[in-house]
Structures are given as structure tokens and as C-alpha cells.
C-alpha positions as CSV (number, residue, x, y, z in Angstrom):
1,X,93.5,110.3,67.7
2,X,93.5,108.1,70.8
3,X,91.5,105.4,68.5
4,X,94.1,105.1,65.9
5,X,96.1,102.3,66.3
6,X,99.6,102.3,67.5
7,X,101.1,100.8,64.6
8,X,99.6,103.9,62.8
9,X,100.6,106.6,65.4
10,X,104.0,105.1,65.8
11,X,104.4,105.8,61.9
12,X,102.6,109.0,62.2
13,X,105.5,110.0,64.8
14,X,108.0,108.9,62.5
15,X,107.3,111.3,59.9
16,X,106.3,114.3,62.4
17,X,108.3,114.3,65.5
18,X,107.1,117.1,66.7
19,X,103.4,116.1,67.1
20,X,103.1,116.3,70.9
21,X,99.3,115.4,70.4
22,X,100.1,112.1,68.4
23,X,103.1,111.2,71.2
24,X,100.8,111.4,74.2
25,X,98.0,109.4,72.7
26,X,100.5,107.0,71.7
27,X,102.2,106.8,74.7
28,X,98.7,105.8,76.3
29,X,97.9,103.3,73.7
30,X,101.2,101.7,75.1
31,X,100.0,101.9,78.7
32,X,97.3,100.3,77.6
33,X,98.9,97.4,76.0
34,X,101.3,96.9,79.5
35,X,104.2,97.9,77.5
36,X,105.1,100.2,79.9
37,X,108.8,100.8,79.5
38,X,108.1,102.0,76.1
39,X,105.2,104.5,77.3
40,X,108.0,105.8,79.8
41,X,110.5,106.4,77.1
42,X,107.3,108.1,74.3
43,X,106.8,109.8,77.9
44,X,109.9,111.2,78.6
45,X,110.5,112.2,75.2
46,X,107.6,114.4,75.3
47,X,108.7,115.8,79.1
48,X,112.3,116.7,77.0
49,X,110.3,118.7,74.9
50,X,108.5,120.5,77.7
51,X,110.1,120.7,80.9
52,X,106.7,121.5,82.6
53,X,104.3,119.4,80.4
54,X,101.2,118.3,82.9
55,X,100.4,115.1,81.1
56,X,104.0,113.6,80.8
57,X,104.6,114.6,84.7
58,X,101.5,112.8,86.0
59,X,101.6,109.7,83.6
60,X,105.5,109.6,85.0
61,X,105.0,109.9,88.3
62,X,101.8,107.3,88.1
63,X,104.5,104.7,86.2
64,X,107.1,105.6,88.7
65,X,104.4,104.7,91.5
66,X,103.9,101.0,89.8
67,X,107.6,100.8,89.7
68,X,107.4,101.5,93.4
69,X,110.0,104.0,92.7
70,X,108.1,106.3,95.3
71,X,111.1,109.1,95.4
72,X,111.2,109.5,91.6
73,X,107.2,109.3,92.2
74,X,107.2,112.0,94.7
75,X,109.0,114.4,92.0
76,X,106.9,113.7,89.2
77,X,103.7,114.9,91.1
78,X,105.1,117.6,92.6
79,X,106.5,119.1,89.5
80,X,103.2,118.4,88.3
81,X,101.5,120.4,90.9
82,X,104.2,123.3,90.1
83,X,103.0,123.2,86.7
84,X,99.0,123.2,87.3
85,X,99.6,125.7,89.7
86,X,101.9,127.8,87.0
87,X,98.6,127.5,84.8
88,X,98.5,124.6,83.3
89,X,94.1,123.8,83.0
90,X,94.1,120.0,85.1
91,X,93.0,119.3,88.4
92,X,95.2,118.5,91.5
93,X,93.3,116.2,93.4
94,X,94.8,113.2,91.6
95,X,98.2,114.2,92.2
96,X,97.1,114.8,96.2
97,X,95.9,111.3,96.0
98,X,99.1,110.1,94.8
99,X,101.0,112.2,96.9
100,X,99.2,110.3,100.0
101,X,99.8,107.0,98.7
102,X,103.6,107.8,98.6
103,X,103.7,109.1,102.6
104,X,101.3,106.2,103.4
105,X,103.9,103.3,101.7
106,X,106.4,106.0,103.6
107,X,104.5,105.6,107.0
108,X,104.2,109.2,107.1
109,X,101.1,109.4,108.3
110,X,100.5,112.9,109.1
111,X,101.9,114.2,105.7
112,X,99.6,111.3,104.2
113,X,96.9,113.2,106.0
114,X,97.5,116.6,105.0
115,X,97.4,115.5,101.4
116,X,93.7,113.7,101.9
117,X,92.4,117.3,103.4
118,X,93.2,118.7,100.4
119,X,90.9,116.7,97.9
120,X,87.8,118.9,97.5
121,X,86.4,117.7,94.1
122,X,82.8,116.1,94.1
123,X,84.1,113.4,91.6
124,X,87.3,112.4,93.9
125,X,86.1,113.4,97.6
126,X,84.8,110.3,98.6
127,X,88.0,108.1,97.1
128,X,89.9,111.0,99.3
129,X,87.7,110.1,102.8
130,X,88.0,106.7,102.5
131,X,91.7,106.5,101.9
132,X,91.7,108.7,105.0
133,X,89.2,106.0,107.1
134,X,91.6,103.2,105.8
135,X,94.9,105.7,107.5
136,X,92.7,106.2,110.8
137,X,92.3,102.3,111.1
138,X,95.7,101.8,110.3
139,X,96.8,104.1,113.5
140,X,94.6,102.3,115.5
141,X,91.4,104.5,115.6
142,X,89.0,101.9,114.3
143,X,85.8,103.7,115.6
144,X,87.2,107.1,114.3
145,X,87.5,105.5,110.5
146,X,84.2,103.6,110.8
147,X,82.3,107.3,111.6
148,X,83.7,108.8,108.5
149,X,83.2,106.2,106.5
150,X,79.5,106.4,107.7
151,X,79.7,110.5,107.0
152,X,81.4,110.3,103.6
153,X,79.6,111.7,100.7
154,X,77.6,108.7,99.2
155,X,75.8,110.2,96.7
156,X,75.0,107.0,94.2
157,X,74.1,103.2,94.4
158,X,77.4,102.6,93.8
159,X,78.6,104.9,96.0
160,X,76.6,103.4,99.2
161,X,78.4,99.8,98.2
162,X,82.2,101.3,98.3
163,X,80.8,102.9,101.5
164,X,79.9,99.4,103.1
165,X,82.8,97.6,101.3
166,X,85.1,99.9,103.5
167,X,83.2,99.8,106.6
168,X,83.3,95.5,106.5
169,X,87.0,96.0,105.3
170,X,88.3,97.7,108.3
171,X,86.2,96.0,110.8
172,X,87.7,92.4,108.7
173,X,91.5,94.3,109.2
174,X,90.6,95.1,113.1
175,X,89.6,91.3,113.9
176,X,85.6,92.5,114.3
177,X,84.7,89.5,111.8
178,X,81.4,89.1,113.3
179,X,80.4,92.0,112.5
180,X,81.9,92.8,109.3
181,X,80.6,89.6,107.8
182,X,76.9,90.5,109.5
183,X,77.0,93.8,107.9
184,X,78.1,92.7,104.2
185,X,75.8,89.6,104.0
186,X,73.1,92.5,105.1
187,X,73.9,94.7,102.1
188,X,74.2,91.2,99.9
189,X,70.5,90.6,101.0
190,X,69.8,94.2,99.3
191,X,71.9,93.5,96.0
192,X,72.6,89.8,96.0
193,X,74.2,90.1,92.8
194,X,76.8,92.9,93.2
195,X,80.1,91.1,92.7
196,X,82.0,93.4,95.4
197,X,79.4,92.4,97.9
198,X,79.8,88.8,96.4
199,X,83.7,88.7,97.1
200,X,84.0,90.9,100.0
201,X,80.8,88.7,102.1
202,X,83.0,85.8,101.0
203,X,86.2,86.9,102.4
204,X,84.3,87.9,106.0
205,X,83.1,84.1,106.1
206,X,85.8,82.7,105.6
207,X,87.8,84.4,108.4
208,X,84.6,83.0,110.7
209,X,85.0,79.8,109.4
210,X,82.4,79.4,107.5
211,X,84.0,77.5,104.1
212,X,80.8,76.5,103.0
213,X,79.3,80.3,102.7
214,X,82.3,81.5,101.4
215,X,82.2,78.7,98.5
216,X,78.4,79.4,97.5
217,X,79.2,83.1,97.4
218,X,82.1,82.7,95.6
219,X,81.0,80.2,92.9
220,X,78.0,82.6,92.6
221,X,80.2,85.0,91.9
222,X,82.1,83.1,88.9
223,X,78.7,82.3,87.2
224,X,77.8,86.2,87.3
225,X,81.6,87.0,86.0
226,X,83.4,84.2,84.6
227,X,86.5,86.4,84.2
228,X,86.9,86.9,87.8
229,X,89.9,86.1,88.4
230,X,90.4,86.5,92.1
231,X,87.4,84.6,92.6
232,X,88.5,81.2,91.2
233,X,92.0,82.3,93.3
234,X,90.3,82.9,96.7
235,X,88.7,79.7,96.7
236,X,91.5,77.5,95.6
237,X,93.8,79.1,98.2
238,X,91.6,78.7,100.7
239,X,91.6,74.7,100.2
240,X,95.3,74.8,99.9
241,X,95.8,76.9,102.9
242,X,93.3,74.2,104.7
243,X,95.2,71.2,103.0
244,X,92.0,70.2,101.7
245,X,90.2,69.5,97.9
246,X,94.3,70.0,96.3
247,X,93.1,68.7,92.9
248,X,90.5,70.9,93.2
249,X,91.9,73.6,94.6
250,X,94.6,73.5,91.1
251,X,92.1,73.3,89.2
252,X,90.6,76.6,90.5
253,X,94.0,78.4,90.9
254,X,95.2,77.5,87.6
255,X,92.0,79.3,85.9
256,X,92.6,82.4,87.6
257,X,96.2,82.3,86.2
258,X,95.1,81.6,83.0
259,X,93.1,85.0,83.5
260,X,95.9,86.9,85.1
261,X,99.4,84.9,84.4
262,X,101.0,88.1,85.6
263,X,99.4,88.5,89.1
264,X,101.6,87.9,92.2
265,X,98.8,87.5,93.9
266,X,97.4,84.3,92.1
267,X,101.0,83.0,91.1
268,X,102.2,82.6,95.3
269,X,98.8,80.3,95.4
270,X,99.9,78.2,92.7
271,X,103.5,78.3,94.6
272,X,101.1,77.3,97.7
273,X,99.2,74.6,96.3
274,X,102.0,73.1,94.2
275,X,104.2,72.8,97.9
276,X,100.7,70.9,99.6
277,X,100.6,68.8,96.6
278,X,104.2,68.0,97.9
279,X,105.9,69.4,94.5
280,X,108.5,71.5,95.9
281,X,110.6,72.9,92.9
282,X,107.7,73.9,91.3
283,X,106.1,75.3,94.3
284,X,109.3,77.7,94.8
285,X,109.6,79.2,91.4
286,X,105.8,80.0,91.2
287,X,107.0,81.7,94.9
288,X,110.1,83.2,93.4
289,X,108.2,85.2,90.6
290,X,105.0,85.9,92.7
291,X,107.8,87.9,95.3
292,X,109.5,89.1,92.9
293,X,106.0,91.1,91.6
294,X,104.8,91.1,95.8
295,X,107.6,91.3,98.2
296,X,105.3,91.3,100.7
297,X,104.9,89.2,104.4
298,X,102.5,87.0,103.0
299,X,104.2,85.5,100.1
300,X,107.6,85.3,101.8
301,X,106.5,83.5,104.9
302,X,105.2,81.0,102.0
303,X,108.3,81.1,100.1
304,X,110.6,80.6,103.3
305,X,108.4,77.9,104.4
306,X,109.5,76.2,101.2
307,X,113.7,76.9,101.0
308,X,113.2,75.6,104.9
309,X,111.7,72.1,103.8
310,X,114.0,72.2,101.3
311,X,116.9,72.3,103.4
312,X,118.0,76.5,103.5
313,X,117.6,76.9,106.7
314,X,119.5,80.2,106.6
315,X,117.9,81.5,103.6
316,X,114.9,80.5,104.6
317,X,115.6,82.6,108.2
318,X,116.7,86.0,106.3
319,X,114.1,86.1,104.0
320,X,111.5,86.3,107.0
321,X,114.0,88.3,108.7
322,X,113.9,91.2,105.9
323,X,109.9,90.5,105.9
324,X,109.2,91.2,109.0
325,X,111.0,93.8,109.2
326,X,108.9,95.4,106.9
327,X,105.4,93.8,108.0
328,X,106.5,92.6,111.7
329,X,102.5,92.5,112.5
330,X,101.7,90.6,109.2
331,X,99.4,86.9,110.6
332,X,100.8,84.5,107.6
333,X,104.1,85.2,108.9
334,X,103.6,85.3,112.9
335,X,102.0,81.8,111.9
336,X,104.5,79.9,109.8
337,X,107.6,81.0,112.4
338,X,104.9,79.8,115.4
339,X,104.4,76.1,113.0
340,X,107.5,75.8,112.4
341,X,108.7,77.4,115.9
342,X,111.3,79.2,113.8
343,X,113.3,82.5,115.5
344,X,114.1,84.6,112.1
């Protein structure tokens, strides 16, 4: 049924209410489509129905999660796990996964832990030991994560590539950029046209430097996948964070939004290169929505940076206050206050 289309099933439901079948797969049509306060409400209709429904709990708790609603999160899973464990025939290793995510966000790191070390399935273990390498970095035990990284179950091609893309990820996160680029633009050398590798090469270069191998990895990349977004994104940000190419640097930034409109990612670049380009208003309301998506350090240090040329000082002073709260380590941040020689 989950190839009918929704206009169908939404008339199917109509007529037979009762239909959990026809409800699920409609509610996941509507997932699918990014309309997901309607899939909550199809959702929830079908969790009224049956307090201890499997498929309603998990989808929930996975909307919830988007939401970043991680409290209401944390119940769905759980009463998911209450109701695989009263029976219900689906596997729990997603719901750990989850469950991690939540302490992680949390900074609970032990509970975050204990959820990893209980992932056992072949098809999610090595997803499990490298969340748990990427926790081990985060508490400072870079060598620790880089051995189980190394020791995690790579059983496929693609498996060894999500092995090295962590291993040059957490060396890129612990300032080792030497190495992590030399060991990506290795594995490159071996699969020159994997667009991971492509990307991930790309981003080690660029912290060395090196502008001009990050460009012909990165238009590489574009010719391979044309639809890569965060391609086109990571190239024009890179000349506006530099000041340099701005027309250029548009240009590529405004085709990945074309491809993603709704990534806060892509939309505080075009904030970033509409402020070089000296075009403050629109600068900030490209800021405004990409923090609204991602309140994170990065994209309110460049947000601030604009209320404080603008004037709002004060505004501009609690906004990086409440970031760095939240991200007091984060280098965008730590950089604009030193530029700007600002005390938040």
C-alpha cells in the first residue's frame, strides 16, 4: 500500500477509519513529502488507537528528535522499548541509537555510553562503534576513538570508507589536520571518485590552507553529483569567509540553496556572503532563518557580527552570550569576539 498515493490513502482513510495499515503508510508518505506536522497528527491518531503501537512510538519519538524536543523524544523510545520488549516483533537497536543521541545532545556521556554497548545487530553495530569513537573524541580520548574506529566491524567497500571518513573526522575535530588530510587524500588515491572522500579530503585541505586542493576536489565533486548541495556551499563559504571571489562565491552559494532552500546550513552562508558583499539587511534575515533552523555557535557568532555593525551592540552581546554558553569552545565564535575584541 505504501505505493499508493496519498491523495488516494487519505480518501481510503476517509471511508475506513479504522485501517491502521492504510494510516501508517500514509503517515510515511507524509514524512516523505516534509509535511511533518501532519504525519505527527496521522501518527498520533494511530498511537490513540493503540496505546502500545511500535510503529507510531518510534516514528514519534524520531519526529520529536527533529523537533529537538529530546524529553518528549526520550518517552517515545522508551515506551517503544516497553512495547518490543512486551512482544511486539521489531528490533531495539534503533531505539538505543536514538536513546544515545538524546544523552549525547544531554551531555550525558556515560548514559550515552551505556546505550551504544547495547547495539549488537550486524546491520547497526558499526553505526553503534562509531557513534561511540565520535563520544570518546568528544571527552578528550582522541587515541582511544581512533583504535576503535580502526577495530570496528568493516565488513564492505563501503564500510572501510565510513571507517576512514571517521578516523579523518576526529583527527580534523582534534586539530591533527596533517594527518587527517594525509590519510583521506590516501584513501582518495584508492577511490578517486567516491564523493565522501571527495568532500571530506576537501574539508582537511582547507583547514591546512590549501584553497586550491580543496577547490579541485570540490568542483570534481559537483561534476560527479551536480545535486550536491553542500558542495557548491562549502566552496562559496570558504571565499566569503576569506573575503575573496564574492561574486563567485554567490553564485556558488545560491545554487546550493536553490538545491536545499531549507538548509540552515547553506542559508547562514548566503547571510555570510550577503554581509561581505556589504548588504547588511539582507545578510541578517538569511541569518535570522538559518538560526532559527541552527541555533548553533557558528551561525550566531555570524549573526551577532551583523546586529553589531549594525549598531545593537547589546543584542549583538546576548546573543553570543547565550551561544557560548551552549558551545563556549566553538572556533567561529572565540574568533569574531577576539576580531572584534568583544567581552559577550
Amino acid at each position: 500500500m505504501s505505493c499508493v498515493p496519498s491523495s488516494l490513502l487519505a480518501g481510503f482513510l476517509a471511508r475506513n477509519p479504522s485501517s491502521a495499515d492504510a494510516r501508517l503508510a500514509y503517515a510515511r508518505l507524509l514524512v516523505g513529502d516534509g509535511r511533518n506536522d501532519a504525519a505527527r497528527a496521522q501518527f498520533e491518531e494511530l498511537l490513540r488507537r493503540d496505546q502500545r503501537g511500535p510503529d507510531p512510538l518510534f516514528a514519534l519519538g524520531v519526529l520529536a528528535l527533529q523537533a529537538e524536543l529530546r524529553t518528549e523524544a526520550r518517552s517515545y523510545f522508551e515506551r517503544y522499548l516497553q512495547a518490543i520488549e512486551g512482544g511486539a516483533d521489531r528490533e531495539p537497536d534503533p531505539a538505543y541509537l536514538n536513546l544515545a543521541r538524546i544523552a549525547e545532545d544531554e551531555q550525558k556521556y556515560d548514559e550515552a555510553f551505556d546505550w551504544l554497548h547495547r547495539v549488537h545487530s550486524a546491520d547497526q553495530l558499526l553505526t553503534a562503534r562509531l557513534r561511540e569513537a565520535f563520544l570518546l573524541a568528544k571527552v578528550s580520548r582522541v587515541d582511544d576513538a581512533l583504535k576503535m574506529v580502526r577495530e570496528a566491524p568493516a565488513e564492505s567497500a563501503d564500510d572501510r570508507v565510513q571507517v576512514v571518513l571517521a578516523q579523518g573526522q576526529i583527527l580534523r575535530d582534534a586539530h591533527r589536520h596533517q594527518e587527517s588530510f594525509d590519510l583521506l587524500a590516501t584513501a582518495l588515491q584508492a577511490s578517486p571518485d567516491e564523493a565522501n572522500l571527495l568532500y571530506e579530503t576537501a574539508m582537511s585541505a582547507e583547514r591546512l590552507d590549501r584553497i586550491d586542493v580543496m577547490e579541485t576536489h570540490l568542483r570534481h565533486l559537483v561534476q560527479l553529483r551536480p545535486d550536491y548541495a553542500h558542495a557548491y556551499n562549502a566552496l562559496g563559504y570558504t571565499f566569503a569567509d576569506r573575503n575573496i571571489r564574492l561574486q563567485e562565491a554567490y553564485e556558488l552559494i545560491d545554487k546550493a540553496l536553490q538545491l536545499a532552500p531549507d538548509d540552515g546550513f547553506i542559508l547562514d552562508s548566503m547571510g555570510w556572503v550577503q554581509y561581505r558583499m556589504g548588504n547588511l539587511s539582507a545578510a541578517r534575515d538569511y541569518l535570522r532563518r538559518a538560526y532559527k533552523l541552527k541555533p548553533e555557535a557558528d551561525v550566531a557568532a555570524h549573526l551577532g557580527e551583523v546586529m553589531w555593525t549594525q549598531g545593537e551592540h547589546d543584542a549583538a552581546r546576548t546573543l553570543w552570550r547565550e551561544a557560548s554558553r551552549r558551545e563556549s569552545d566553538n572556533e567561529t565564535l572565540k574568533a569574531t569576539l577576539q576580531r572584534l575584541d568583544v567581552r559577550p
